[in-house]
N, C-alpha and C positions, 0 to 999 in steps of 0.2 A: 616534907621535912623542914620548914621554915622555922620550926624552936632549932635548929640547928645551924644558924647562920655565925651565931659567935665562937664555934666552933674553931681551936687552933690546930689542934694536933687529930689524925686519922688513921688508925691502923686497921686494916681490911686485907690482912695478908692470908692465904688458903681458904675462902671461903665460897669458890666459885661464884662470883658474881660476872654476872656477864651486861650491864651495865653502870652506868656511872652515872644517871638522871638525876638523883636526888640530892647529887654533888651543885649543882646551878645554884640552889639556894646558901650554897657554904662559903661566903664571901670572905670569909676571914681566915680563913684555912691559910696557915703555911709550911705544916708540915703530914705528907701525904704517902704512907704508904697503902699497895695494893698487889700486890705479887702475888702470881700463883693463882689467876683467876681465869675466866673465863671472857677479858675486854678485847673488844676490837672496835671502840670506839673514846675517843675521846674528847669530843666536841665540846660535853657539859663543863669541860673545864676552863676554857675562854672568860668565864664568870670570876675565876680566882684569882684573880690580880694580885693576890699578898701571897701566895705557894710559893716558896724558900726553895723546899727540898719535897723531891718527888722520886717515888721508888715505885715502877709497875713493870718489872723482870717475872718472866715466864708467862705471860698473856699471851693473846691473839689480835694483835695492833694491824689495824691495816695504813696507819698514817700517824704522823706525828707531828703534822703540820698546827694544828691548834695549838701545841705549848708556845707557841709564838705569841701569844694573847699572853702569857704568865710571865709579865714582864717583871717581876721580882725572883723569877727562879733564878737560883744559885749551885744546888746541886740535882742531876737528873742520873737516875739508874736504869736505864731500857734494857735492857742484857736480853738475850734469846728474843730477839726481833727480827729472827731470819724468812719471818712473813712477811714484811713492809719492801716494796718493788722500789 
C-alpha cells in the first residue's frame, strides 16, 4: 500500500483486522484509530514518526513497547489491555 504514504487521518475501527503490515508504508499518519480488532502486534508502527493521536481499545496487544518509536504521540487510548504481562 505505498499510494498510501501521504496518508493523515486512519479509521479502522470494528473491522477485525488482525494486523497492522500495510501500516510501514504510512509515514505521515497522525491520526490513528483501530479499535475493536483483532492486533496483537504492533511493531509496523515504529515507521510513524508523525502519529499525534492513536486509539487501539479492545484488541489483543501483547506489548506496547514500539509506541516508543512514535516520538510525536500526544494522545494514546489502550483501554482493555488486560492481555499485556
Amino acid at each position: 500500500m505505498g499510494f498510501l504514504q501521504d496518508l493523515k487521518k486512519l479509521n479502522l475501527n470494528w473491522n477485525k483486522i488482525e494486523s497492522l503490515d500495510s501500516c510501514r508504508t504510512m509515514t505521515d499518519l497522525q491520526t490513528f484509530q483501530c479499535d475493536h480488532n483483532l492486533i496483537k502486534v504492533l511493531d509496523p508502527l515504529v515507521h510513524c514518526k508523525k502519529l499525534e493521536r492513536f486509539s487501539i481499545k479492545n484488541n489483543h496487544l501483547t506489548s506496547i513497547i514500539p509506541l516508543a518509536f512514535c516520538i510525536s504521540l500526544e494522545k494514546l487510548n489502550i483501554s482493555n489491555i488486560s492481555e499485556i504481562l
